[in-house]
N, C-alpha and C positions, 0 to 999 in steps of 0.2 A: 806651519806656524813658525815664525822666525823668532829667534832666542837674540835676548841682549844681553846676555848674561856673559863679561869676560873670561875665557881662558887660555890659559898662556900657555905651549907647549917649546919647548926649547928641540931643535932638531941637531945630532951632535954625530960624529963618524964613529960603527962600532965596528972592530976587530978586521981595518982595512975595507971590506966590501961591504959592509953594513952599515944601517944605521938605528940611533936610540931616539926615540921618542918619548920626552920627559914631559911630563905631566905636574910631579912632586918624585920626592924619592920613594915613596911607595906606589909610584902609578909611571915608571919606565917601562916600557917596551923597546925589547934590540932584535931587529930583524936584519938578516941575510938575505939576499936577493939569489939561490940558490935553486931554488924551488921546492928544497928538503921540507921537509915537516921537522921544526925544531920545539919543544915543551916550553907555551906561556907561562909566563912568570910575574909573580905581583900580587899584589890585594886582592882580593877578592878573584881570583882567578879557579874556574872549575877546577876537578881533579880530570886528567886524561885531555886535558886542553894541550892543541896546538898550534903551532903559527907558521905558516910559509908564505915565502916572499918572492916574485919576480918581477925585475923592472920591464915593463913594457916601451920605452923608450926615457929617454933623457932626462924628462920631465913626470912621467906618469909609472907608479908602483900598483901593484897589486896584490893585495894579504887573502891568503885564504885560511879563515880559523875552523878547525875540528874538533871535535870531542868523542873520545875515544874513535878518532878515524871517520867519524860522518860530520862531515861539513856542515857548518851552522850559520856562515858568514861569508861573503865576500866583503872586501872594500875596496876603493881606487881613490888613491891621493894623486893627485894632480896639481901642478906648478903651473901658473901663469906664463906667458909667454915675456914679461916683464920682469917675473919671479917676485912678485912681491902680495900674489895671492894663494891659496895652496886651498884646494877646492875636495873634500872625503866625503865619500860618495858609499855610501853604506849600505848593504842588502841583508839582511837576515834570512835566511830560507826559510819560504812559506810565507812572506809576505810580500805584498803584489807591488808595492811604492819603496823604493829605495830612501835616507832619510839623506840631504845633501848638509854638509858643513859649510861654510869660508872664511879661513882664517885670513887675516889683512897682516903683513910682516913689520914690525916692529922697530 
């Protein structure tokens, strides 16, 4: 079912090799492309939640979240080949249809 509902995420460089995904300032997210398991941070965020991040190429990341150590989540953000769409691609474990996003660049 397609959302028309706007939302703006501003994308910003965090700590050299990373980056923050801002939402509002209670709804930032700063991931490391590392592959570490680093502790999500934010509103509403579980206890024992984590986040790890590896770029799969140039253009395409991939987050995998945990909680307390079992994986709850995959995503993959993806960048147009023009850069001007950024496509997140959502999997919860245990459900069989991924949920797709695309944000249009501003």
């Amino acid at each position: 079912m397609p959302l028309n509902v706007p939302v703006v995420i501003q994308i910003r460089p965090y700590e050299g090799d990373g980056l923050s995904f801002v939402r509002s300032p209670q709804d930032t997210r700063n991931l490391k492309f590392d592959g570490k398991d680093y502790p999500a941070q934010g509103h509403g965020v579980a206890p024992g939640a984590t986040s790890s991040g590896r770029r799969l190429n140039e253009r395409t990341l991939e987050v995998t979240d945990k909680i307390n150590g079992r994986v709850v989540r995959t995503e993959r953000r993806e960048l147009s080949a023009d850069l001007k769409t950024m496509t997140r691609t959502v999997r919860p474990v245990g459900q069989r249809n991924p949920s797709s996003l695309v944000y249009e660049r501003q």
